[in-house]
N, C-alpha and C positions, 0 to 999 in steps of 0.2 A: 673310149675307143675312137681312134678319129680313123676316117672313112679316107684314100687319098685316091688323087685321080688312075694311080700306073695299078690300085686295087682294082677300081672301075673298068680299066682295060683289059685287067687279069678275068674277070668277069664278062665281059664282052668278048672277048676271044676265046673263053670257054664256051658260050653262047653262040660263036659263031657270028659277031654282030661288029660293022665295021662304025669306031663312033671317034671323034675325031679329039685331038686334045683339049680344046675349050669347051666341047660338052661334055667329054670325061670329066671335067674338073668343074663346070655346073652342077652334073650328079653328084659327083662326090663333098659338094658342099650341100645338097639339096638334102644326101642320105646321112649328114653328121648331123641336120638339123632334127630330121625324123628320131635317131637315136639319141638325143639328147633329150625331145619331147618323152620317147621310152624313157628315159632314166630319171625325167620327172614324175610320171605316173608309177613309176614302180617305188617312191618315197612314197606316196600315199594311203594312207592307214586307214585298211577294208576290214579290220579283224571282226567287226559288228554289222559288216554288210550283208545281206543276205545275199544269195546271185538269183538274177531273173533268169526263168525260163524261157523266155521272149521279151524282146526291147519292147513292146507297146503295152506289158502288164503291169507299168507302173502306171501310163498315162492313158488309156481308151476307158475314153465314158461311151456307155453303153445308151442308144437311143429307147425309149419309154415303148414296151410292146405294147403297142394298140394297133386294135383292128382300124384297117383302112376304110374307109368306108367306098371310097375313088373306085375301088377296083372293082373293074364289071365281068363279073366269074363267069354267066351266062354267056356274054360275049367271047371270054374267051375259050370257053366251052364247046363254042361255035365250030371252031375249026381245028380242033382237037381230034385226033385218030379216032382214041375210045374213051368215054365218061360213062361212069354209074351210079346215078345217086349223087350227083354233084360233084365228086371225086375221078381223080384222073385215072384210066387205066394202063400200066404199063406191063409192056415184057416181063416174064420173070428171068430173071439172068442166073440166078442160087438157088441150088436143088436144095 
């Protein structure tokens, strides 16, 4: 499918968008390049792929849980509304 510039225009006037004929016709090279990249990706053989739930659950390494030692609870305890017992006191918002 080639993209042509008077497509571009036919699209811009449907839009309401005043675009002049040398940019029509940079879009319209810029959009045959985009669907051409599509019709490369759609040759590509996924049949063994599994699909991610989220882009980063193939690649986040997770940091090692250890306690910090750095953090001064007291301190920040300090200036805290309500504490009990070491533990922050909040609102209850859920009957």
């Amino acid at each position: 499918m080639t993209i042509t510039a008077q497509d571009v225009q036919n699209c811009a006037n449907l839009s309401r968008l005043a675009i002049d004929d040398t940019t029509a016709q940079s879009y319209a090279g810029s959009l045959d390049k985009i669907l051409l990249m599509m019709n490369v990706l759609s040759d590509v053989d996924t049949d063994d792929i599994k699909p991610l739930a989220n882009i980063h659950e193939a690649c986040t390494e997770l940091r090692a849980d250890v306690a910090n030692t750095d953090i001064d609870r007291d301190g920040f305890q300090t200036v805290a509304p309500a504490v009990q017992d070491g533990l922050y006191l909040v609102p209850q918002v859920i009957e």
